[in-house]
C-alpha positions in Angstrom: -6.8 -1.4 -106.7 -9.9 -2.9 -107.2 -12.9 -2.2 -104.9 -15.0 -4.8 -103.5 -18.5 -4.8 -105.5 -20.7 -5.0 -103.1 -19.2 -2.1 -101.1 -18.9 0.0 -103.9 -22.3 -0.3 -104.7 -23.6 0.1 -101.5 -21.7 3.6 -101.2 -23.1 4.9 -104.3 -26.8 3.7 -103.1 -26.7 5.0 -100.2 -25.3 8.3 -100.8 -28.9 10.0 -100.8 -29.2 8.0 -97.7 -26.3 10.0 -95.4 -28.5 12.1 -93.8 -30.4 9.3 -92.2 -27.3 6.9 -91.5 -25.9 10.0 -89.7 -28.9 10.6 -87.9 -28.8 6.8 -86.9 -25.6 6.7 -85.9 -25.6 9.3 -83.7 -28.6 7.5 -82.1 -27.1 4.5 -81.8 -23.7 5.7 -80.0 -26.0 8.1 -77.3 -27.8 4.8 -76.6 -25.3 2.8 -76.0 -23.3 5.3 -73.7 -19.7 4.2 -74.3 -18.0 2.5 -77.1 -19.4 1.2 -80.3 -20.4 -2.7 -80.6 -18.1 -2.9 -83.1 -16.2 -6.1 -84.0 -13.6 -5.2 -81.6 -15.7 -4.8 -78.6 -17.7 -8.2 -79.2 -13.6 -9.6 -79.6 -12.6 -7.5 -76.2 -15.9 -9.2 -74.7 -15.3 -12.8 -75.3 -12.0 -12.6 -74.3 -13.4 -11.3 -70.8 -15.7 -14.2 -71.1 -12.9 -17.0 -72.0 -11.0 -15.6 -68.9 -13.6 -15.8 -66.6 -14.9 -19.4 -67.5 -12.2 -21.0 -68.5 -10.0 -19.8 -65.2 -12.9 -20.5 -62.8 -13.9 -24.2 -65.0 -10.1 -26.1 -64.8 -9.2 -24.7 -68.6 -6.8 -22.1 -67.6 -4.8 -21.7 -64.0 -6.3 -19.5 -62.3 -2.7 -18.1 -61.3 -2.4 -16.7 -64.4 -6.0 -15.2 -65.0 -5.0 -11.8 -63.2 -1.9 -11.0 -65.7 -3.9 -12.1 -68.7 -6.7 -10.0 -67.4 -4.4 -6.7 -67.5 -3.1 -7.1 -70.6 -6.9 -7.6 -72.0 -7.5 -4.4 -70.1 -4.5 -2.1 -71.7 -5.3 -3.2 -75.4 -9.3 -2.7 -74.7 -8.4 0.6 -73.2 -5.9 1.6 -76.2 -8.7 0.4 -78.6 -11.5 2.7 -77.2 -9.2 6.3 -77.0 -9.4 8.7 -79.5 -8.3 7.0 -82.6 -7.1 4.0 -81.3 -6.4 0.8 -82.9 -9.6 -1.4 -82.8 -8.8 -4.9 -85.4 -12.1 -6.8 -86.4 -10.7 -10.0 -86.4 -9.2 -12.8 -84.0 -5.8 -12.9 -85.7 -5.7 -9.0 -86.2 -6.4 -8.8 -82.2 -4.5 -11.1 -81.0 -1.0 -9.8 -81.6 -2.8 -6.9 -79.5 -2.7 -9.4 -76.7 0.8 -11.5 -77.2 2.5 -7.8 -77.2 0.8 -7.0 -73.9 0.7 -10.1 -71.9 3.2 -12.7 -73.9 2.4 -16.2 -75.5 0.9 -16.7 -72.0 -2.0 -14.8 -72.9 -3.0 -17.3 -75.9 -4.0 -20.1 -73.6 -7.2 -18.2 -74.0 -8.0 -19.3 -77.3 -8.5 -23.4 -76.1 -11.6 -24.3 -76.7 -12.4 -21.4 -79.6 -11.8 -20.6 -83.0 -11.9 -17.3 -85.1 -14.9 -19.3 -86.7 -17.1 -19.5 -84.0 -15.6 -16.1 -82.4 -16.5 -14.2 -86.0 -19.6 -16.4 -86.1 -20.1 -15.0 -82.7 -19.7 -11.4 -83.3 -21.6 -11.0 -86.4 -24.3 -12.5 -84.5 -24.3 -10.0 -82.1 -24.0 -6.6 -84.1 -26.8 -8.0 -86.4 -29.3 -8.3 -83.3 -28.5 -4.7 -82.4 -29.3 -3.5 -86.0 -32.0 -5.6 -85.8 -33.1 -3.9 -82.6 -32.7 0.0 -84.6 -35.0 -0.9 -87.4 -37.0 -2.2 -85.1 -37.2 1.2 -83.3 -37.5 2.9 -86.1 -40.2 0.4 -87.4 -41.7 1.9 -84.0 -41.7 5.3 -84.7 -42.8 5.4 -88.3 -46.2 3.0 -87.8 -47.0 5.1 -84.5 -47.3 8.0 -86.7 -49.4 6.3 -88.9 -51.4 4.9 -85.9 -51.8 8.4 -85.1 -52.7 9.7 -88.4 -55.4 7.0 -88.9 -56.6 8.4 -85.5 -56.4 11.5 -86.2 -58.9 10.5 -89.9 -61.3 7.9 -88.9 -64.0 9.9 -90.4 -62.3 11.4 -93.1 -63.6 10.0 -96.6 -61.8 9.7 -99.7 -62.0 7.8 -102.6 -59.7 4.4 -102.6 -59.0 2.8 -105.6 -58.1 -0.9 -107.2 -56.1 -1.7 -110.3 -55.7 2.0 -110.8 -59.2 3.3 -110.8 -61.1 4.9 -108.1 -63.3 2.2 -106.9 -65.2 2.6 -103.4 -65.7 5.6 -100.7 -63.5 4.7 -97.7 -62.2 6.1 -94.3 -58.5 7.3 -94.9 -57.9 6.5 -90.9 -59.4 2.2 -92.5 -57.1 2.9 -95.4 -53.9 3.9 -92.7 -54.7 1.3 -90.6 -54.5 -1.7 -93.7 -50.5 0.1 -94.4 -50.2 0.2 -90.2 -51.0 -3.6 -90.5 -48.1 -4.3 -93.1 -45.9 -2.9 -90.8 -47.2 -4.8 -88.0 -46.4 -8.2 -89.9 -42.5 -6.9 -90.9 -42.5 -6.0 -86.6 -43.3 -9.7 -86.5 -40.4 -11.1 -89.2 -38.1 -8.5 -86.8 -39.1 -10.6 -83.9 -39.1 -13.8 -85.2 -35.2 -13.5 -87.2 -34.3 -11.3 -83.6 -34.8 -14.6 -82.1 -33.2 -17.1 -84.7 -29.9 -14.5 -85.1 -30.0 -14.0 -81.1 -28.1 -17.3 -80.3 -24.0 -18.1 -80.0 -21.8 -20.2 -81.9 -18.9 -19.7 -79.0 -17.6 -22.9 -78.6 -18.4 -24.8 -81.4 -14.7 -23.7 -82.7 -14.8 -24.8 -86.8 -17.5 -27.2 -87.5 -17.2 -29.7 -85.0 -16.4 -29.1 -81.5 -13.3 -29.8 -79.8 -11.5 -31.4 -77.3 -11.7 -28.8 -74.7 -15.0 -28.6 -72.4 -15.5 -25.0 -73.2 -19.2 -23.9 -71.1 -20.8 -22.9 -73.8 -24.1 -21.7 -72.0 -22.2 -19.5 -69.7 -20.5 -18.3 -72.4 -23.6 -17.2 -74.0 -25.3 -15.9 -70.6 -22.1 -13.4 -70.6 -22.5 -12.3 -73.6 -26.1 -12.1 -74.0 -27.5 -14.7 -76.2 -30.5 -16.3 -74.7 -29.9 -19.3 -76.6 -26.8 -21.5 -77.9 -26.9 -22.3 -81.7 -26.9 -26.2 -81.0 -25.0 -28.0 -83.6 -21.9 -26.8 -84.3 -21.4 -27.2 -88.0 -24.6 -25.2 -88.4 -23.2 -22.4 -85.7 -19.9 -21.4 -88.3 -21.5 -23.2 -91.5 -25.3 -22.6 -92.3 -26.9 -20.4 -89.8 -24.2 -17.6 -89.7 -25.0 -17.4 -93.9 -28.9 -17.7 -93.0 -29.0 -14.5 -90.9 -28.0 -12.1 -93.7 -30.3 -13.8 -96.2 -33.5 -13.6 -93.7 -32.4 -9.8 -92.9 -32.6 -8.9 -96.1 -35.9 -10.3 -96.7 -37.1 -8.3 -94.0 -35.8 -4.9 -95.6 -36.9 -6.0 -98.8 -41.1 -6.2 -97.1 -40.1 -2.8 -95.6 -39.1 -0.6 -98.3 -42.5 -3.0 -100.5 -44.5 -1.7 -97.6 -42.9 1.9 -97.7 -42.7 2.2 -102.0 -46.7 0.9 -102.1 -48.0 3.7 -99.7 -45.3 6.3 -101.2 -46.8 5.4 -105.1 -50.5 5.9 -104.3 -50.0 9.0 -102.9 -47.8 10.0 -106.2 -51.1 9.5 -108.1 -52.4 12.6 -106.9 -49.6 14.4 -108.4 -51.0 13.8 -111.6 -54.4 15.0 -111.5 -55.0 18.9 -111.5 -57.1 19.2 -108.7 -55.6 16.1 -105.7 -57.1 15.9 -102.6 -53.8 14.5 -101.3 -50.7 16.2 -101.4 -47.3 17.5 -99.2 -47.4 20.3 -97.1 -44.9 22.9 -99.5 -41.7 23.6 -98.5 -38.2 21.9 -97.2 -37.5 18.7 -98.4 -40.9 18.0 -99.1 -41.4 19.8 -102.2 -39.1 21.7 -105.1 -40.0 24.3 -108.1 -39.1 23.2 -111.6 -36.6 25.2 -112.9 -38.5 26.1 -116.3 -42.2 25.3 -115.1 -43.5 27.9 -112.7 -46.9 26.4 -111.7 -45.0 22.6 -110.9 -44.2 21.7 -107.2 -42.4 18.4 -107.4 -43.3 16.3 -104.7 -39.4 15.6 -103.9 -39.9 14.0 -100.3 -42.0 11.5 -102.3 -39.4 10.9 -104.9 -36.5 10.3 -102.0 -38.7 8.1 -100.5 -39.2 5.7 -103.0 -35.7 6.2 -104.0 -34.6 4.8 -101.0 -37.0 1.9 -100.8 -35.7 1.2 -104.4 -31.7 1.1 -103.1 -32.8 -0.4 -99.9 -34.0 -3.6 -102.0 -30.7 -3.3 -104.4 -28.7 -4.0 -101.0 -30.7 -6.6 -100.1 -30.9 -8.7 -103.0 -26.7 -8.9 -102.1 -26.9 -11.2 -99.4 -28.8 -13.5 -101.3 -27.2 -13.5 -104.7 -23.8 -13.8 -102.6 -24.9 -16.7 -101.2 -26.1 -18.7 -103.9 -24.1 -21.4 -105.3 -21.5 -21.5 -102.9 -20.0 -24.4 -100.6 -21.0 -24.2 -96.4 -19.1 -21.7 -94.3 -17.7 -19.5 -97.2 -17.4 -15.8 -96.3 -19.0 -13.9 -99.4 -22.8 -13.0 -97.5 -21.0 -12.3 -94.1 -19.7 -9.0 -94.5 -20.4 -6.8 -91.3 -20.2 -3.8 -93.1 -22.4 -4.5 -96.2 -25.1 -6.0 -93.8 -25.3 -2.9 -91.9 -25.3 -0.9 -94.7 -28.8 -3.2 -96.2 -30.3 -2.6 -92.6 -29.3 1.0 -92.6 -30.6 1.4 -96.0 -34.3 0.2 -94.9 -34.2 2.3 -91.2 -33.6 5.3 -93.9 -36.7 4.0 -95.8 -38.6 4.3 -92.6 -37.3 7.4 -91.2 -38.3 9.0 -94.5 -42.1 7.3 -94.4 -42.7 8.9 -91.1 -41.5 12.2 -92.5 -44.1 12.1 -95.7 -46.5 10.8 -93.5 -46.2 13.8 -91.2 -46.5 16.2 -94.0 -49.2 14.8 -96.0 -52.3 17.5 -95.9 -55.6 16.3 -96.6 -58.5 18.1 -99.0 -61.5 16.7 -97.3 -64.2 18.3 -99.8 -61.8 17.6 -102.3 -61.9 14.1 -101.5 -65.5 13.8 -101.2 -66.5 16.2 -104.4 -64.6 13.8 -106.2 -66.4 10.8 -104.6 -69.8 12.6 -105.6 -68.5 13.0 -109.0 -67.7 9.2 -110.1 -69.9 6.2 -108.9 -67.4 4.6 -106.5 -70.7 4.1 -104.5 -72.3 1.9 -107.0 -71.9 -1.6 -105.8 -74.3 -0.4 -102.7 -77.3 -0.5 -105.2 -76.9 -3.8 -105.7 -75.8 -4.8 -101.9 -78.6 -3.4 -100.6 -81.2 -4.4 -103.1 -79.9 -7.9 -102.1 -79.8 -7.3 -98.7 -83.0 -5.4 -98.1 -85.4 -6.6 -100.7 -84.0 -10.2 -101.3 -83.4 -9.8 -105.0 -80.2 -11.6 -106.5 -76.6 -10.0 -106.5 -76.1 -10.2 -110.0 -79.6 -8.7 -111.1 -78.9 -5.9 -108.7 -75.5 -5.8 -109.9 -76.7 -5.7 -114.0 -79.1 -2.7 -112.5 -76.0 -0.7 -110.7 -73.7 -0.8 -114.0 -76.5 0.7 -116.5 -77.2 3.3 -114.4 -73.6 3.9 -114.7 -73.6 4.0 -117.9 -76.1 6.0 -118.9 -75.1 8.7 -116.6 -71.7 8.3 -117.9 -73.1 8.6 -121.7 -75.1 11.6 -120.4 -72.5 13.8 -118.3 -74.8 12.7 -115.0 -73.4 12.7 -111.1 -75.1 10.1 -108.1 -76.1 13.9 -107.0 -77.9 14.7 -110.2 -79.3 11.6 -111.5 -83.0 11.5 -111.8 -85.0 9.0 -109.7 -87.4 8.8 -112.4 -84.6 7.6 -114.5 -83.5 4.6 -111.7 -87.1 3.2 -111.5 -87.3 3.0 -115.9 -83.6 1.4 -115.5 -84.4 -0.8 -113.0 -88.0 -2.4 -114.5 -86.0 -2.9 -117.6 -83.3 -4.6 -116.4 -85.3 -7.0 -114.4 -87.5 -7.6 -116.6 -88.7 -11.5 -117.3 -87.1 -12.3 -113.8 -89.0 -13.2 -110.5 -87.9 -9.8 -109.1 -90.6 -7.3 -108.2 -91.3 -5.1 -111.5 -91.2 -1.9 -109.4 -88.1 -0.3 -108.0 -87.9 -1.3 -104.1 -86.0 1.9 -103.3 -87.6 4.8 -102.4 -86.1 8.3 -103.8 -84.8 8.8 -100.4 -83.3 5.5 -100.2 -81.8 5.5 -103.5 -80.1 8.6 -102.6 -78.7 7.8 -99.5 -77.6 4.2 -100.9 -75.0 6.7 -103.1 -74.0 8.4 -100.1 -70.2 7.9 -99.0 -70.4 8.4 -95.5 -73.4 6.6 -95.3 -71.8 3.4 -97.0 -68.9 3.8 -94.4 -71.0 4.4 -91.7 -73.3 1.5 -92.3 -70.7 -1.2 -93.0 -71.0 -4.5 -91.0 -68.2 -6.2 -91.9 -65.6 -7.1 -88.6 -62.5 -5.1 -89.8 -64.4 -2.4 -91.6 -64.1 1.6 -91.4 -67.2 2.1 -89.6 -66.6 4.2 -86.1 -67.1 1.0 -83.7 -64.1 -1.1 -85.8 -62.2 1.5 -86.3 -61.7 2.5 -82.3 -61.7 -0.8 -82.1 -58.8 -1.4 -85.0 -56.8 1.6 -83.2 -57.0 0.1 -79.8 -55.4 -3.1 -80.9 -53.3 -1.2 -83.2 -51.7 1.1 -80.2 -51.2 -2.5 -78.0 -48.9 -4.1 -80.5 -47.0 -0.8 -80.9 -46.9 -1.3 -77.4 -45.6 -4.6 -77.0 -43.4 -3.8 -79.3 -41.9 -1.5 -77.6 -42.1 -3.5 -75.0 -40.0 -6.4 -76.4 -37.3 -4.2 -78.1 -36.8 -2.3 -74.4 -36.0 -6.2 -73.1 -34.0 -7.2 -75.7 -31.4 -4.5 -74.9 -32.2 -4.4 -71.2 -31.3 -8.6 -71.4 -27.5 -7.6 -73.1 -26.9 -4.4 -71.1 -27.4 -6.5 -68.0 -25.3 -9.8 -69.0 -22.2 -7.3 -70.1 -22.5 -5.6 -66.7 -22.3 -9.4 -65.1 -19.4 -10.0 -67.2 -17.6 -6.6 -66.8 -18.0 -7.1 -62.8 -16.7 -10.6 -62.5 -13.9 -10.0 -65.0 -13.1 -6.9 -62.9 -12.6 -9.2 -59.8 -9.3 -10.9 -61.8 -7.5 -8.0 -62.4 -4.4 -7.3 -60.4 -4.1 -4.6 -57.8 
């Protein structure tokens, strides 16, 4: 027998991954406090919902809404034992039904179809995955938050196209990946809202004859919103959610592989300023090299961002080139596997992120050893003594280069030296002969924490901007937080409705 591709690929990529999906699913199941939102729940719950509307609304006699209740009941309640059967789809479930309550119990289906019921369902376990990675999302940028926090005045050299380029504040440097995060929080809140809406009722791609309430059938189950046309509800929309998903895990593990590469970099020099705490998963011994620690949290890390983007690029290459309404991106299972696949991501960030260990005179010896603080020359002879970027910036680089050809440091670089640099370089221009910096100015113009503390720029890493950057920073983790505790707290509460007035058919 042949295995399905996409499954089979998804269990060999995320076999590294089982650790985490474990993790999640335990999570998962201890938050929800009773049986899994499976497919057969979400089936179990619209049925409750059919009954109730349909027998209250003149689409079913209410005479027989306390049998059909009952048998709903036993084949819920054989479902949820200990390995009990639980089918994922209408016409798997309904013989369930017939062999409890009789043909009787299929004048549930009017005004339905296992379209808009399948539609329906996928809907709804996509918005709670949605709502993990979103926790997850939570956790990981809060340490990061915290960690930015915790190194607001910690300087270290950042670098651009692969070189070390300017002095910065690692806690700035956190809080630019924090903001990355931030915006995939936003894509999580903005697909939460366009998956978060129900086809029930829309039946195949038209309607039907049969006035099923629709809205109410949406309060019960949770959706705050109807998908409103109904070829788009089984159609288009129901193959847009996995696509959009998978564009979100795809930013995540971008956002998670960027961070996880730059700090790889230190790996290769002899002497890093930035490297994992030893031990556990966070580092290994070669087995022939005795002085290597291989930075294997690191390498897992980006493995998984790497298989987090292979599942997600299924979705859309499953939905190219295919008619409306086919079934190939739908799969329940492979789209939980793609989500699970970036909340491991995540959950692995947060873990390097907690064991990073910083070498603060490392950092800075190595700052004091390069001339990442070069461009201040020519900033500040602009800025303070009027004389044009460019010049200043032609005055900057030869310093640069004759200290480079002459094994000299900013620390060790002879005034005298600036001032014969300077007058040559400007000379035959309008700017004054004489070098405007004093010694002590010229000095402290090379000085790393007095670049970062006397930055101006709104959204710098000087101290005022960066409390000011963590504040705001800590109130979108906050609201957040805020919106994914509603979220739940909004279905929790419309199952509860329906599980009371569904209650109040069954026979004594």
């Amino acid at each position: 027998m042949t295995c399905h591709p996409t499954r089979r690929i998804a269990a060999i990529l995320l076999a590294g991954t089982l650790f985490h999906a474990q993790a999640a699913a335990a999570q998962d199941t201890a938050a929800q406090d009773g049986p899994p939102r499976d497919e057969f729940f979400w089936l179990g719950q619209m049925n409750k919902a059919s009954l109730v509307i349909n027998s209250q609304e003149g689409l079913l006699d209410p005479d027989l809404a306390p049998g059909i209740a009952d048998a709903l009941t036993q084949v819920i309640t054989a479902g949820d034992a200990p390995d009990g059967e639980r089918p994922r789809t209408v016409i798997s479930f309904e013989p369930l039904l017939i062999d409890a309550g009789g043909p009787a119990v299929t004048l549930l289906h009017a005004g339905r179809s296992s379209q808009d019921m399948h539609a329906t369902f996928r809907a709804a376990m996509l918005r709670d995955k949605m709502l993990e990675m979103a926790d997850q999302l939570h956790l990981t940028t809060t340490t990061m938050v915290d960690l930015a926090e915790r190194h607001a005045g910690t300087i270290v050299p950042n670098y651009t196209n692969g070189v070390a380029a300017q002095p910065n504040s690692l806690g700035h440097y956190l809080l630019g990946h924090a903001a990355g995060l931030d915006r995939d929080a936003q894509r999580i809140r903005e697909a939460h809202a366009r998956i978060d809406r129900s086809a029930m009722g829309t039946t195949v791609l038209n309607g039907t004859g049969w006035p099923l309430n629709r809205q109410r059938m949406a309060d019960y189950l949770g959706f705050p919103a109807l998908v409103e046309n109904a070829y788009d509800a089984s159609q288009i929309s129901s193959m847009d959610h996995p696509v959009e998903v998978a564009g979100i895990v795809t930013s995540v593990a971008l956002h998670s592989g960027n961070l996880v590469e730059d700090i790889m970099t230190q790996y290769a020099q002899t002497r890093p300023w930035m490297l994992l705490e030893e031990g556990g998963e966070n580092t290994y011994v070669s087995s022939a090299m005795p002085q290597k620690r291989n930075p294997g949290l690191l390498n897992n890390t980006r493995s998984d961002a790497s298989q987090a983007i292979a599942l997600a690029m299924g979705p859309i290459l499953q939905t190219h080139n295919i008619t409306p309404g086919m079934p190939d991106p739908k799969d329940v299972a492979d789209n939980a596997a793609m989500v699970d696949a970036g909340i491991a991501t995540l959950s692995r960030l947060d873990a390097v992120l907690k064991a990073l260990v910083i070498d603060q005179d490392r950092a800075l010896e190595e700052l004091n050893s390069d001339w990442t603080a070069s461009q201040e020359i020519a900033d500040r002879l602009m800025r303070d003594h009027g004389l044009p970027f460019r010049e200043g910036h032609d005055v900057a680089s030869e310093i640069v280069t004759h200290a480079r050809q002459n094994g000299l440091g900013p620390l060790d670089f002879p005034y005298a030296e600036a001032q014969r640099i300077y007058a040559a370089a400007v000379a035959g221009t309008d700017a004054p002969a004489d070098m405007p910096l004093t010694e002590e100015q010229f000095r402290q113009t090379l000085d790393p924490a007095a670049i970062i503390a006397a930055r101006a720029t709104s959204g710098g890493p000087q101290p005022d901007e960066m409390t000011r950057m963590i504040g705001t920073a800590r109130a979108r983790l906050d609201n957040h937080a805020g919106w994914i505790a509603a979220r739940r707290g909004h279905v929790d509460a419309a199952l509860d409705r329906l599980d009371a007035d569904f209650d109040g058919l069954t026979q004594d």
